[in-house]
N, CA, C and O atoms as a DFTB+ gen file, in Angstrom:
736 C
 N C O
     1  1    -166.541      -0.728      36.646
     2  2    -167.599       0.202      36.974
     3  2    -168.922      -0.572      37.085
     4  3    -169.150      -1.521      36.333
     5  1    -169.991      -0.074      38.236
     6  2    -170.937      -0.884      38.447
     7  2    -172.133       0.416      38.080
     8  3    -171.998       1.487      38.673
     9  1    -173.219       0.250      37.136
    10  2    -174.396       1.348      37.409
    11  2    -175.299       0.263      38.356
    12  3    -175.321      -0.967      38.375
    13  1    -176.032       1.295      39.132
    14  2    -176.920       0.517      40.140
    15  2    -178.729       1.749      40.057
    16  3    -179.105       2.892      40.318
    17  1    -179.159       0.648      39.600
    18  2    -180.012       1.229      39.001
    19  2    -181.508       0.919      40.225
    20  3    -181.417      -0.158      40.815
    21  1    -182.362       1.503      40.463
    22  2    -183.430       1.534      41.709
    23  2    -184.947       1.442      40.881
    24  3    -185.299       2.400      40.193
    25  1    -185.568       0.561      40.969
    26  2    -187.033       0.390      40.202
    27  2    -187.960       0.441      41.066
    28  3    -187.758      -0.020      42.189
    29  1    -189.327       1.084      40.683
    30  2    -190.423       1.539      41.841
    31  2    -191.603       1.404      41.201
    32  3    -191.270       1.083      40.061
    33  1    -192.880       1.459      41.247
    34  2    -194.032       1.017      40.377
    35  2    -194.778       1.854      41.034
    36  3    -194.565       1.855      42.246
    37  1    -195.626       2.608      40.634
    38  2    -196.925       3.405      40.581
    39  2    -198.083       2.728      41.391
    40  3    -198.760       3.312      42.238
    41  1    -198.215       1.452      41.026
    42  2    -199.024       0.362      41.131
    43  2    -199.196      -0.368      42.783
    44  3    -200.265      -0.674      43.312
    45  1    -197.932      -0.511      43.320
    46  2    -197.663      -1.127      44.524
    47  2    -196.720      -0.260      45.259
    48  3    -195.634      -0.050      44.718
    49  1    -196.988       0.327      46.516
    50  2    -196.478       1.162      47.129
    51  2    -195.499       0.761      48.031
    52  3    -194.945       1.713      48.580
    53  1    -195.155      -0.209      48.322
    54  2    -194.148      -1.295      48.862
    55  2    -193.023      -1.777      48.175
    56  3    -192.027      -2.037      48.850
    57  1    -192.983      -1.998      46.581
    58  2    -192.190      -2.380      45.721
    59  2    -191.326      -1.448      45.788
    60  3    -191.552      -0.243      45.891
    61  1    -189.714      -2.299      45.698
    62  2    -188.385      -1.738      44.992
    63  2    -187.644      -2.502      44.489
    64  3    -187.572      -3.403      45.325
    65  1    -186.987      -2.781      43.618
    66  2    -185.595      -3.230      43.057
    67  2    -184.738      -2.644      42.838
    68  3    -184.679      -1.748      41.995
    69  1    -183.702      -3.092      43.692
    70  2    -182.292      -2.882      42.932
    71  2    -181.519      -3.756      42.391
    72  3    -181.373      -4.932      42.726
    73  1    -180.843      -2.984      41.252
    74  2    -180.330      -3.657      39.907
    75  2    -178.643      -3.350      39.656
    76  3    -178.336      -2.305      39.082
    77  1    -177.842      -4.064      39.994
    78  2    -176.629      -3.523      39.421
    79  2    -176.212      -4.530      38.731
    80  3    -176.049      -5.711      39.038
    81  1    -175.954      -3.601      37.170
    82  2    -175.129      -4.110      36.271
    83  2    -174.308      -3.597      35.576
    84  3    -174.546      -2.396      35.450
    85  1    -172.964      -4.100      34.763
    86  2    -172.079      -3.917      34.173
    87  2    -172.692      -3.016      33.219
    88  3    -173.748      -3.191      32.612
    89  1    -171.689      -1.768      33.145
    90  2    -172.687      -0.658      32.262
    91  2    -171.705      -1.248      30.677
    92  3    -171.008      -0.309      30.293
    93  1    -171.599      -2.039      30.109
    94  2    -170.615      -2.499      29.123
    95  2    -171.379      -3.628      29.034
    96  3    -170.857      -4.588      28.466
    97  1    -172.873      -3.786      29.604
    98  2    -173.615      -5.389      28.823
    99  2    -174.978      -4.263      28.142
   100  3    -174.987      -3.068      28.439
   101  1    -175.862      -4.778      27.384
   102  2    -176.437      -4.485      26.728
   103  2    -178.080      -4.068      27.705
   104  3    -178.347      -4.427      28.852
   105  1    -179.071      -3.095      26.620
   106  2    -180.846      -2.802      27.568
   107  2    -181.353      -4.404      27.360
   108  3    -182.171      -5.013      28.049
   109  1    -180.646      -4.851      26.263
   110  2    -181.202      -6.915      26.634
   111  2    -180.973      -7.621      28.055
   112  3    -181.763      -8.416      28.565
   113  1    -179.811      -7.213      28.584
   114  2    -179.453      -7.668      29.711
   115  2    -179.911      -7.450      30.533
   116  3    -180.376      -8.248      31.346
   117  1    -179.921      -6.131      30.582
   118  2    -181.088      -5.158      31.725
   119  2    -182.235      -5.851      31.634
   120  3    -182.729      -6.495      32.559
   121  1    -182.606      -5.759      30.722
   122  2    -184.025      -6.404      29.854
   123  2    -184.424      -7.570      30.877
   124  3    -185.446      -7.603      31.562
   125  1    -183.468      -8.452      30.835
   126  2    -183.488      -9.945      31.142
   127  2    -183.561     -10.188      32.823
   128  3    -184.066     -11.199      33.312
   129  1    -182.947      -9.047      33.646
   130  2    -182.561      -8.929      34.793
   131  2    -183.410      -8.097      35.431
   132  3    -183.070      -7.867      36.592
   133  1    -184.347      -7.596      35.089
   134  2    -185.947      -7.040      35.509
   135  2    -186.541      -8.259      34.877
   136  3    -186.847      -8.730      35.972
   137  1    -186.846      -8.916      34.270
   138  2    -188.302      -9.756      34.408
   139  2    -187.627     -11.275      35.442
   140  3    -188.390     -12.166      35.815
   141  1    -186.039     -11.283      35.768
   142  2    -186.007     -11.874      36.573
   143  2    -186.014     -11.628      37.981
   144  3    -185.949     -12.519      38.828
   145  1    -186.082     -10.606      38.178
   146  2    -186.020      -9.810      39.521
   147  2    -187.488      -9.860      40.087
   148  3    -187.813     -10.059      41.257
   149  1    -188.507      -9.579      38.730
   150  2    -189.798      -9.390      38.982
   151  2    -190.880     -10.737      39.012
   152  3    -192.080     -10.780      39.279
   153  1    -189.831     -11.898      38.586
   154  2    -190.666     -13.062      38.398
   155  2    -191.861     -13.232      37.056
   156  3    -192.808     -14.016      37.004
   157  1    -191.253     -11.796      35.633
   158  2    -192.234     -11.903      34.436
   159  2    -191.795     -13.028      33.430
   160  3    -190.645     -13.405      33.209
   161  1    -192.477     -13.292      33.103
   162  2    -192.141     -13.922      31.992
   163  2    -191.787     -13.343      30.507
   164  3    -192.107     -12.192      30.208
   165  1    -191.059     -14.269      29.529
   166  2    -189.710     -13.307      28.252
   167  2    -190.869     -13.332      26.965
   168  3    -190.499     -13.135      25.808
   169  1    -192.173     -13.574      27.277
   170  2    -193.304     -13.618      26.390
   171  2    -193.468     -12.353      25.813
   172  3    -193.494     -12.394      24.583
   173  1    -193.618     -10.961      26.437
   174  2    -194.507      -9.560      25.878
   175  2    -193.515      -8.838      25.258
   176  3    -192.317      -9.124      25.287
   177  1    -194.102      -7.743      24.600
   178  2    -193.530      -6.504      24.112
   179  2    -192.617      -5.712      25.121
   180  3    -193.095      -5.893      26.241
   181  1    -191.806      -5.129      25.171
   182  2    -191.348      -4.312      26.016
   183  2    -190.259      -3.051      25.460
   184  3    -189.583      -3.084      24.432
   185  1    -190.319      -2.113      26.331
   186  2    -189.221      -0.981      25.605
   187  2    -188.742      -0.021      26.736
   188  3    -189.575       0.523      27.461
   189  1    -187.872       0.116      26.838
   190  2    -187.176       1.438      27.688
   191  2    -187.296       2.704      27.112
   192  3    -187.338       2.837      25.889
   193  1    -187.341       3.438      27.714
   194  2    -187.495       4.885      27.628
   195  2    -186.654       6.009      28.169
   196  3    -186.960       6.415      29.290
   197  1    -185.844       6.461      27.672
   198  2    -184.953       7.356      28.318
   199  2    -185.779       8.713      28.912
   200  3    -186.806       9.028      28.311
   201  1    -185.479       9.286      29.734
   202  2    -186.737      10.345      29.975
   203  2    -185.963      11.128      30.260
   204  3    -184.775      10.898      30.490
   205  1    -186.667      12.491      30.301
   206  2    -185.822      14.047      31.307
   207  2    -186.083      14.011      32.539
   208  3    -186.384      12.857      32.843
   209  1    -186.113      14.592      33.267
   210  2    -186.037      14.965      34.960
   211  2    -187.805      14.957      35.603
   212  3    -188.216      14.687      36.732
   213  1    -188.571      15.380      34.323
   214  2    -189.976      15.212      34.472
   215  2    -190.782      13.994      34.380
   216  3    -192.008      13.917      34.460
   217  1    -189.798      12.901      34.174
   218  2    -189.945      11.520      33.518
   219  2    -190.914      11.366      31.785
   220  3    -191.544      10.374      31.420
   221  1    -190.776      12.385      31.182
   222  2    -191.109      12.918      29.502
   223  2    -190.017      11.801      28.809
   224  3    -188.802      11.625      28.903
   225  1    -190.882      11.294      28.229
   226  2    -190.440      10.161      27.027
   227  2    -189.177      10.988      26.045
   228  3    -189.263      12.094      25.511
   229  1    -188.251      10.216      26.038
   230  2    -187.287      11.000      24.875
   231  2    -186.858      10.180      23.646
   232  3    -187.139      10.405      22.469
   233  1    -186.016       9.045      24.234
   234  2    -185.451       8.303      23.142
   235  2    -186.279       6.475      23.386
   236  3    -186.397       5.805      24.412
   237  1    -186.498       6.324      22.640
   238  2    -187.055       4.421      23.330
   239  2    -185.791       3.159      22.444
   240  3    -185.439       3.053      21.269
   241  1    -185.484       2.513      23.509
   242  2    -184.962       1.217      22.879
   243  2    -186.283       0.463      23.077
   244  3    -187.101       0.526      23.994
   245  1    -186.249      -0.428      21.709
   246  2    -187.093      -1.641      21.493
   247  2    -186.578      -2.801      21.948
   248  3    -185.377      -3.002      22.132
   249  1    -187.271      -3.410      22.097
   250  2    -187.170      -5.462      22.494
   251  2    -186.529      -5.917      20.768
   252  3    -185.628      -6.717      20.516
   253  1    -187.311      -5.138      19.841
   254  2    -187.079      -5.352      18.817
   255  2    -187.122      -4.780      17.620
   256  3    -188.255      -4.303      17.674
   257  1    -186.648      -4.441      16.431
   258  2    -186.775      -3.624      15.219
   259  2    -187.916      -3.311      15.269
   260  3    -188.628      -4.315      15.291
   261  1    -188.630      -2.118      15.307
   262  2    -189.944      -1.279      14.847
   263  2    -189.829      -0.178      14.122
   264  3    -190.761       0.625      14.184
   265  1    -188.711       0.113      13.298
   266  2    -188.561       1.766      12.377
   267  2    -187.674       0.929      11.691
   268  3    -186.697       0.280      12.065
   269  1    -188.560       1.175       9.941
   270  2    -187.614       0.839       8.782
   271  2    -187.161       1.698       7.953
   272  3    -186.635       1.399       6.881
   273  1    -187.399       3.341       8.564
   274  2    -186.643       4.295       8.067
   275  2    -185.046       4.543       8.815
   276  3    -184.542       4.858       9.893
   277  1    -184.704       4.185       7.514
   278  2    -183.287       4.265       7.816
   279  2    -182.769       5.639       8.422
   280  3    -182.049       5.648       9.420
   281  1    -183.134       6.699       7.828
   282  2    -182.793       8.321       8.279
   283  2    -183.191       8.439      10.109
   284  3    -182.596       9.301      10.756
   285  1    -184.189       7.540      10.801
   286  2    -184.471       7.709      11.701
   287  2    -183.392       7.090      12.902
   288  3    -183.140       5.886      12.869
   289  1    -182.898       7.782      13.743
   290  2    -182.262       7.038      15.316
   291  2    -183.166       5.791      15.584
   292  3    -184.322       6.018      15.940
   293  1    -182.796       4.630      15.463
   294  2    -183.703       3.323      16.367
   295  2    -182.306       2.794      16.862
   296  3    -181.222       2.867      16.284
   297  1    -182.711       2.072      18.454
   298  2    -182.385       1.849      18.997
   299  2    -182.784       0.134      19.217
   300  3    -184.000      -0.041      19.293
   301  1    -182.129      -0.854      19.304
   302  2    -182.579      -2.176      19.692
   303  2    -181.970      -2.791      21.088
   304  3    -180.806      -2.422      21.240
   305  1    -182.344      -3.449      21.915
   306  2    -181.875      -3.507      23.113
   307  2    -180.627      -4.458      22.918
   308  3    -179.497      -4.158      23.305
   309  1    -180.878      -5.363      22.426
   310  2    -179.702      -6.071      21.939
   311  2    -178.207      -5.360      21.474
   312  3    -177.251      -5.363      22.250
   313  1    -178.152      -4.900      20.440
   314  2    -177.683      -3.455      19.857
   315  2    -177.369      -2.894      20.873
   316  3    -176.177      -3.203      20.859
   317  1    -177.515      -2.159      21.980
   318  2    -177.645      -1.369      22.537
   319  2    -176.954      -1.186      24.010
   320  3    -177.573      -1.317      25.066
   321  1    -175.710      -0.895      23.911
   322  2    -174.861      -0.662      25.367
   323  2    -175.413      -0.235      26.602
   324  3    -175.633       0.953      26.368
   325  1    -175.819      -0.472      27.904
   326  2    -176.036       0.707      28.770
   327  2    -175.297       1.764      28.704
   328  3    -175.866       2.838      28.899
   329  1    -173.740       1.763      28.394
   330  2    -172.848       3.143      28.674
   331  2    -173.438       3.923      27.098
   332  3    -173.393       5.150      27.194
   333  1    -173.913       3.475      25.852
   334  2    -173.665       4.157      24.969
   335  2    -174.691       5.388      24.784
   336  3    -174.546       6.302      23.972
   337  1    -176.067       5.190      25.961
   338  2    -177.275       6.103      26.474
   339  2    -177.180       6.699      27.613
   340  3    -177.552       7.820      27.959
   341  1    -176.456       5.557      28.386
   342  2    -176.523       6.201      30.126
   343  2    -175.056       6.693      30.861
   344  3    -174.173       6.025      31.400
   345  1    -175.193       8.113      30.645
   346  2    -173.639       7.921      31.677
   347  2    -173.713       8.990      32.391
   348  3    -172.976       9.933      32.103
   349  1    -174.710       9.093      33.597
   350  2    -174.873       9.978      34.665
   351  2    -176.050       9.586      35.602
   352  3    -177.178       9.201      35.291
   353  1    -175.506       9.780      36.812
   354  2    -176.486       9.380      38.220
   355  2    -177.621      10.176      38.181
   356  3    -177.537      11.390      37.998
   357  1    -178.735       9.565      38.348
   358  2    -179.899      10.591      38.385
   359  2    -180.750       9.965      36.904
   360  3    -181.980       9.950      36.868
   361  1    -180.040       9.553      35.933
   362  2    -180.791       9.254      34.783
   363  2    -182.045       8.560      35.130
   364  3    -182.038       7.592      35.892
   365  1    -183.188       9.053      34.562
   366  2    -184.246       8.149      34.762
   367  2    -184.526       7.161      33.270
   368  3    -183.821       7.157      32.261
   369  1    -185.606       6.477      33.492
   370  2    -186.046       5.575      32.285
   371  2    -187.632       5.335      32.833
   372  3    -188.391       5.910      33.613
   373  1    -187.652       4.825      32.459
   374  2    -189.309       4.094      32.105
   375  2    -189.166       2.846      31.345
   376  3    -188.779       2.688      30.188
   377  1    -189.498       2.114      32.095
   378  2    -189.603       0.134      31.128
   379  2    -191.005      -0.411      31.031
   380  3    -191.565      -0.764      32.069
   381  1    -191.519      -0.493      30.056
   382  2    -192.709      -0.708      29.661
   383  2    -193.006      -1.994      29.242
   384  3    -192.800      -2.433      28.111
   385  1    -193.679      -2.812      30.527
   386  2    -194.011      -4.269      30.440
   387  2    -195.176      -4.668      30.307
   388  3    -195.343      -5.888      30.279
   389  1    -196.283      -3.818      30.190
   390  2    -197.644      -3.881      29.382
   391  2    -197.891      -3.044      28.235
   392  3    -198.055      -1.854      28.507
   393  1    -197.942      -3.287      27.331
   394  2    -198.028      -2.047      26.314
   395  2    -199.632      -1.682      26.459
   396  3    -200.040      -0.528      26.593
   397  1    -200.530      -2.931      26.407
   398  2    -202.177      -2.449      26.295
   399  2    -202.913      -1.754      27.209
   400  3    -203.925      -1.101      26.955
   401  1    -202.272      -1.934      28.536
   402  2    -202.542      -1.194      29.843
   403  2    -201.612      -0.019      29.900
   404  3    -202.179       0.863      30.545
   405  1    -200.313       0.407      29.461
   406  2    -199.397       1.407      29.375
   407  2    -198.846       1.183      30.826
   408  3    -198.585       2.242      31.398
   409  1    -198.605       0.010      31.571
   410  2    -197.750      -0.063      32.929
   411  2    -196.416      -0.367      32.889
   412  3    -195.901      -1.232      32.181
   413  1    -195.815       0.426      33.735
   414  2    -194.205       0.688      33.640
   415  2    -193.457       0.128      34.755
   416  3    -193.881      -0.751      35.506
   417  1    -192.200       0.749      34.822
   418  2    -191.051       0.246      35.727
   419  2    -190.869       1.627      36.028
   420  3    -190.689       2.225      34.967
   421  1    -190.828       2.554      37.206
   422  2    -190.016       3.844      37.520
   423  2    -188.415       3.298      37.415
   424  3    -188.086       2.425      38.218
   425  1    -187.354       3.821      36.388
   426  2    -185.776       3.345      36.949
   427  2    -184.891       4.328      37.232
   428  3    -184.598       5.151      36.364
   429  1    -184.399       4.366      38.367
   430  2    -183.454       5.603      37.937
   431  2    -182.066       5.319      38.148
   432  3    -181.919       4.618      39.149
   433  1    -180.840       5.649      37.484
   434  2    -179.291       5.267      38.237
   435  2    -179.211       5.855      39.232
   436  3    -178.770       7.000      39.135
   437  1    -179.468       5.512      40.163
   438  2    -179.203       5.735      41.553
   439  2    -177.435       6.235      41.810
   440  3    -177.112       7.337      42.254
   441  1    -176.627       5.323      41.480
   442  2    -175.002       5.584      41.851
   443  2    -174.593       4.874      40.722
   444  3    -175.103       3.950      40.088
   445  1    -173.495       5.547      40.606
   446  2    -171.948       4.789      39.080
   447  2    -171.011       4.420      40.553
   448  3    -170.477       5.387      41.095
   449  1    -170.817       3.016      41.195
   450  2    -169.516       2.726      41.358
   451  2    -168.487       2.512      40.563
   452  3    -168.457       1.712      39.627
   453  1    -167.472       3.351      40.988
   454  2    -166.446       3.029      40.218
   455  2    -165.399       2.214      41.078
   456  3    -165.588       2.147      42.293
   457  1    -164.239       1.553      40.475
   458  2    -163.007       1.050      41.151
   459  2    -163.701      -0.689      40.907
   460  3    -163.001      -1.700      40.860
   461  1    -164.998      -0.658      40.798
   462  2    -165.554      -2.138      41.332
   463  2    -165.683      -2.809      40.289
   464  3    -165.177      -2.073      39.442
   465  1    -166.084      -3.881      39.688
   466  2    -166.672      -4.776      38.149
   467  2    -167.418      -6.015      38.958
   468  3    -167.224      -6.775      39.906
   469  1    -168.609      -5.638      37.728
   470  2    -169.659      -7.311      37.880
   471  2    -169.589      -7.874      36.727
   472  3    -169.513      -7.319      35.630
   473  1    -169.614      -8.973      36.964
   474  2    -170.202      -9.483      35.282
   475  2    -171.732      -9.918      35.232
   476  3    -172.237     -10.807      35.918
   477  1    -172.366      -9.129      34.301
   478  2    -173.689      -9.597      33.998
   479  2    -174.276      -8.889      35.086
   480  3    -173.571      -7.935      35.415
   481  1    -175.304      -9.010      35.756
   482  2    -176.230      -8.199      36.605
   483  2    -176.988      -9.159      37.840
   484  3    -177.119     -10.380      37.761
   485  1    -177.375      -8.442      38.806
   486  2    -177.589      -8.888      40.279
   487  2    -178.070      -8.053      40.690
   488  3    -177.565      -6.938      40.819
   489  1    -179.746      -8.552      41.162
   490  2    -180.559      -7.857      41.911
   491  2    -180.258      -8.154      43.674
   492  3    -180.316      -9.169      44.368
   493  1    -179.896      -6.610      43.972
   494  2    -179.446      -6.658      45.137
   495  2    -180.112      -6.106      46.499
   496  3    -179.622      -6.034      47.626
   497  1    -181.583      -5.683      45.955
   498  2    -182.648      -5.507      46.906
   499  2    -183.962      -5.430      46.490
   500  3    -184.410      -4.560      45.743
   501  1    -184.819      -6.711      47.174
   502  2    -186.009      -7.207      46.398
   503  2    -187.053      -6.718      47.694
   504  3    -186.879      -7.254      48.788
   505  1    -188.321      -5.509      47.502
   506  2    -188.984      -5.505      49.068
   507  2    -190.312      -5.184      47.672
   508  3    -190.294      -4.672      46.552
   509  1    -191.343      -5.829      48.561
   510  2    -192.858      -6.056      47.878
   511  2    -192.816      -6.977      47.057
   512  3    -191.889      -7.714      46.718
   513  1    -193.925      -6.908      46.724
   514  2    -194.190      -7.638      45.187
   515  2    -195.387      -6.968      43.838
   516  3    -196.448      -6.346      43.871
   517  1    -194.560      -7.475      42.831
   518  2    -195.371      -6.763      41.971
   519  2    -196.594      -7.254      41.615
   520  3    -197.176      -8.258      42.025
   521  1    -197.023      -6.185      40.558
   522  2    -198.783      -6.887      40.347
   523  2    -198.283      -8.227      39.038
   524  3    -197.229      -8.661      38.573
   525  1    -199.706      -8.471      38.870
   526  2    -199.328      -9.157      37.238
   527  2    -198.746      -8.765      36.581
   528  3    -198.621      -7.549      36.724
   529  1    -198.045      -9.323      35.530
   530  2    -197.272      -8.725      34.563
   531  2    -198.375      -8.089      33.416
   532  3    -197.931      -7.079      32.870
   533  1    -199.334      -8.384      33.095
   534  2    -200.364      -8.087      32.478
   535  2    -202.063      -8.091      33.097
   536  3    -202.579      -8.913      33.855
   537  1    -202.597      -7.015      32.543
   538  2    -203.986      -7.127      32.999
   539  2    -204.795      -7.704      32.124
   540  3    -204.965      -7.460      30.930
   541  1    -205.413      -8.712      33.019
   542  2    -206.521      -9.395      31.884
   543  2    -208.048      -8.538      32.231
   544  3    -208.732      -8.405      33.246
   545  1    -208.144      -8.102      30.942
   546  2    -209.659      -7.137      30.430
   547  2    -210.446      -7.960      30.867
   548  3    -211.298      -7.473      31.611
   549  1    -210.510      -9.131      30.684
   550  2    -211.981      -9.797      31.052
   551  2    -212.656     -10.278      31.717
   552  3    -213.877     -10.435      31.753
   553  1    -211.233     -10.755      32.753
   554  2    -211.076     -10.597      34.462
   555  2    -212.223      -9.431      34.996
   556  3    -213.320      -9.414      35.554
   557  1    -211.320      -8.572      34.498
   558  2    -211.812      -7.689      35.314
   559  2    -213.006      -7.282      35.070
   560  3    -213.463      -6.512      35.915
   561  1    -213.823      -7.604      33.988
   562  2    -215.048      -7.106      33.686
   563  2    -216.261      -8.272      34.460
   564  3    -217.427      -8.010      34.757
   565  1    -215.735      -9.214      34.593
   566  2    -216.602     -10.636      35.336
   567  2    -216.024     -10.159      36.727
   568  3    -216.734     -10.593      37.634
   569  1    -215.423      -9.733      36.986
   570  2    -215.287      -8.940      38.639
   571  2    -215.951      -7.692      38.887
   572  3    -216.244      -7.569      40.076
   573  1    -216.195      -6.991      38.361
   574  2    -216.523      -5.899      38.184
   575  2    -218.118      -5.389      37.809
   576  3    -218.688      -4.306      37.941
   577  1    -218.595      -6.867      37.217
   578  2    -219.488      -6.733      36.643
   579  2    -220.367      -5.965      35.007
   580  3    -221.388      -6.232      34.374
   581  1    -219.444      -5.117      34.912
   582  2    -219.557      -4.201      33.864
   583  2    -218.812      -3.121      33.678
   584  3    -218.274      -2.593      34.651
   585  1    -218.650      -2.598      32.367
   586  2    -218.090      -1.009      32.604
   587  2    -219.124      -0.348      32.698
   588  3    -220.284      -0.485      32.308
   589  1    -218.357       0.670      33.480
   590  2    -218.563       1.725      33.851
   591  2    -218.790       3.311      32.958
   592  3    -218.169       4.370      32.865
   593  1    -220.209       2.655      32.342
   594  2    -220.342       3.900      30.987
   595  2    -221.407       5.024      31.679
   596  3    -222.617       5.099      31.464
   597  1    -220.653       5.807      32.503
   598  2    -221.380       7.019      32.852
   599  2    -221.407       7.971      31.973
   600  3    -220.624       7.800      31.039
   601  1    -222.302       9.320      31.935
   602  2    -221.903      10.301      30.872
   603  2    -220.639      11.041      30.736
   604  3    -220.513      11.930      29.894
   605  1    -219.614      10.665      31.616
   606  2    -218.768      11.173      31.455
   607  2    -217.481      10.378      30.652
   608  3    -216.379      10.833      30.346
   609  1    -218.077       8.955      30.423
   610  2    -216.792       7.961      29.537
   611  2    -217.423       8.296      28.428
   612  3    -217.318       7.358      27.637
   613  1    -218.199       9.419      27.850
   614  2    -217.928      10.197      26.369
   615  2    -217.616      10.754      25.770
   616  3    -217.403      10.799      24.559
   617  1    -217.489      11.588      26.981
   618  2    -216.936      12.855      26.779
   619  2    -217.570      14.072      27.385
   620  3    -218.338      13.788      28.305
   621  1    -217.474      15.137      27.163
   622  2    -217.976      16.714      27.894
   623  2    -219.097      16.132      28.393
   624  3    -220.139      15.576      28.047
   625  1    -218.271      16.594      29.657
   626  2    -220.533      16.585      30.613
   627  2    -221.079      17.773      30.962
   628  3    -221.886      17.917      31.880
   629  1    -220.437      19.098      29.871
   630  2    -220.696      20.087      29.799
   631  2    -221.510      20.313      29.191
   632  3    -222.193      21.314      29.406
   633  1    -221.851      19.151      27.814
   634  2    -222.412      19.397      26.733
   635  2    -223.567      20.568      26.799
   636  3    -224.104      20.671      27.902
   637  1    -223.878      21.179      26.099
   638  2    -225.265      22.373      26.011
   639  2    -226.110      21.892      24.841
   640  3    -225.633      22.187      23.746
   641  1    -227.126      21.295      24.826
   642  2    -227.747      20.755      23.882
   643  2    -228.051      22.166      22.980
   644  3    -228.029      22.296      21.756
   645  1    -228.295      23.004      23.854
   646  2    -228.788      24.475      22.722
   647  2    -228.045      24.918      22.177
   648  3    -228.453      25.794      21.414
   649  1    -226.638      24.674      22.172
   650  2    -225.748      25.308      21.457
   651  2    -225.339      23.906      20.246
   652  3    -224.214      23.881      19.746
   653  1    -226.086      23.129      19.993
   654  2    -225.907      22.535      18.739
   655  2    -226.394      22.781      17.937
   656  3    -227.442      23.404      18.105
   657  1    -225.868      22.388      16.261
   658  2    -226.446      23.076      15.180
   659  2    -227.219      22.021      14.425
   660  3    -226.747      21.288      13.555
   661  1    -228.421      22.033      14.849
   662  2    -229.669      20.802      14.199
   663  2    -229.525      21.482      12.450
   664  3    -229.692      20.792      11.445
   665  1    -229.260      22.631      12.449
   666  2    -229.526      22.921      11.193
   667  2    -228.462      22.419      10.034
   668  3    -228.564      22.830       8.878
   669  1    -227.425      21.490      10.448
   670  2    -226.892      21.185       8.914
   671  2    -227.302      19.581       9.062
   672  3    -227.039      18.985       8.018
   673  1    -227.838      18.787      10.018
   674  2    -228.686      17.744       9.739
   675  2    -229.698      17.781       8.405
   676  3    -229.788      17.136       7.361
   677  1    -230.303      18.736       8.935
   678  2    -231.628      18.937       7.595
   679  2    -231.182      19.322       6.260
   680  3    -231.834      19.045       5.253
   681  1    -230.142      19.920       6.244
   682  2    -228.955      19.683       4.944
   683  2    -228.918      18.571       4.369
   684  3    -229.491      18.237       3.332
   685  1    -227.988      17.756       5.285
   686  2    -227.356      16.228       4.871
   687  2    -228.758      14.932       4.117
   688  3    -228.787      14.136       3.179
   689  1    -229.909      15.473       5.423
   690  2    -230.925      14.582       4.949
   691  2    -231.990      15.219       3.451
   692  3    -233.025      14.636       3.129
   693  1    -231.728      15.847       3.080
   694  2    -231.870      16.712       1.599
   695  2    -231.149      16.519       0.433
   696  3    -231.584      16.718      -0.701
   697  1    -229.800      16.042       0.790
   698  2    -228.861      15.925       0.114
   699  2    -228.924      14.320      -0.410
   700  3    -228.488      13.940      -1.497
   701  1    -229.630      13.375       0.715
   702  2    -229.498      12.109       0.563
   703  2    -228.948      11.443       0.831
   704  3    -229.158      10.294       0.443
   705  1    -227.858      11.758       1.696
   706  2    -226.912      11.406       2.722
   707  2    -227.270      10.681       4.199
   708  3    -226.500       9.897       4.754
   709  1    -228.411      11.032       4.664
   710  2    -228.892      10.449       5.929
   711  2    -228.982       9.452       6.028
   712  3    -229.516       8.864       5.088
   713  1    -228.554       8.706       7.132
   714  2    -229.049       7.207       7.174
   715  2    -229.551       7.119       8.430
   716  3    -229.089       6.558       9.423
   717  1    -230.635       7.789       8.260
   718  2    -231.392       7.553       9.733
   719  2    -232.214       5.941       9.936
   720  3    -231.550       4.904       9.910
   721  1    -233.662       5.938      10.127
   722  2    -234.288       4.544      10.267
   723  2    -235.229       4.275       9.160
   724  3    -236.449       4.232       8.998
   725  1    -233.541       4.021       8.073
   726  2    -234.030       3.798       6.654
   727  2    -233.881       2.228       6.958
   728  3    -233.174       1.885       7.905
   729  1    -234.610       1.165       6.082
   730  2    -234.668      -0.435       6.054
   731  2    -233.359      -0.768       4.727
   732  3    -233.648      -0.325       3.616
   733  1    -232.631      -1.166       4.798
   734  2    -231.894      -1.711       3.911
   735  2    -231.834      -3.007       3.121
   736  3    -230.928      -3.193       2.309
C-alpha cells in the first residue's frame, strides 16, 4: 500500500509536493521526506497536526517528547506509524516548520494505492519553490525600516476616552500605590 500525500503553502501560490510513502514507516520519515523535498534543513522544531475537514488542530505528533503527563495521549514522530493516525483519503494535517512565525505545510492524503509497495518515501511532484524555512525578524525590520506601530497594533481604535473611569486612579494614588513621575 502506497499513501500519497499532496503539500501546498499559503505563502507561495505556485508550490506543490507530492509525497508517497509507505504508510508502515513512521511521521519521522514523513518528517525527513518534506524537509527533503523542500530543501529545509533537520535544525528546527517541528510537529504535525492532524486536523478535521476545516483544517482545526486535533491531535499533534512532536519532533520530540513535550508532555510528561503520563495520563495525557502524546504522540512522538519517531514512535509514531503513518497507518496508526491515518487511514482515509481526504485526511488533512498541518506540518509546522516555523514555530515563531506559525508557518505550515497544507497536507492532505490525496489517494491510498493499494496492490502497490515503496520502501521509504519519494517525492513525486516538485512545481515552485518555497519561501525560507524561517523568517528572520531583523531582516525584515532593516528592510522595512521599522514597525509598523499604528493605533491600531494596540488595540481598539474604537477606544472612547469618555467612557473611562479616571475615578479609581485617584483611589490607587491615595492609597500609595501610584507610580506616576515619582524619582526613585
Amino acid at each position: 500500500m502506497i499513501y500519497r500525500f499532496t503539500l501546498i503553502s499559503d505563502e507561495v501560490d505556485d508550490f506543490v509536493r507530492e509525497i508517497q510513502i509507505n504508510p508502515e514507516t513512521t511521521f519521522f520519515d514523513f518528517h525527513e521526506a518534506i524537509l527533503k523535498a523542500v530543501n529545509f534543513s533537520n535544525d528546527q522544531m517541528t510537529s504535525f497536526f492532524l486536523c478535521d475537514e476545516n483544517w482545526e488542530k486535533e491531535k499533534e505528533i512532536t519532533l520530540e517528547e513535550m508532555d510528561d503527563n503520563p495520563e495525557m495521549d502524546s504522540w512522538i514522530m519517531k514512535d509514531t506509524l503513518l497507518s496508526e493516525l491515518i487511514e482515509e483519503e481526504k485526511q488533512k494535517l498541518l506540518y509546522v516548520f516555523d514555530y515563531l512565525a506559525e508557518r505550515v505545510f497544507f497536507i492532505e492524503l490525496s489517494e491510498i494505492v493499494t496492490g502497490k509497495d515503496i520502501q521509504g518515501a519519494k517525492c513525486t511532484k516538485r512545481e515552485g519553490e518555497p519561501l525560507a524555512q524561517t523568517i528572520n525578524f531583523e531582516e525584515m525590520l532593516v528592510q522595512s525600516g521599522s514597525l509598523d506601530l499604528d493605533k491600531s497594533f494596540y488595540g481598539d481604535q474604537e477606544f472612547d476616552f469618555e467612557e473611562f473611569d479616571a475615578g479609581n486612579l485617584d483611589n490607587i494614588e491615595e492609597e500609595g500605590e501610584f507610580l506616576g513621575n515619582e524619582e526613585y
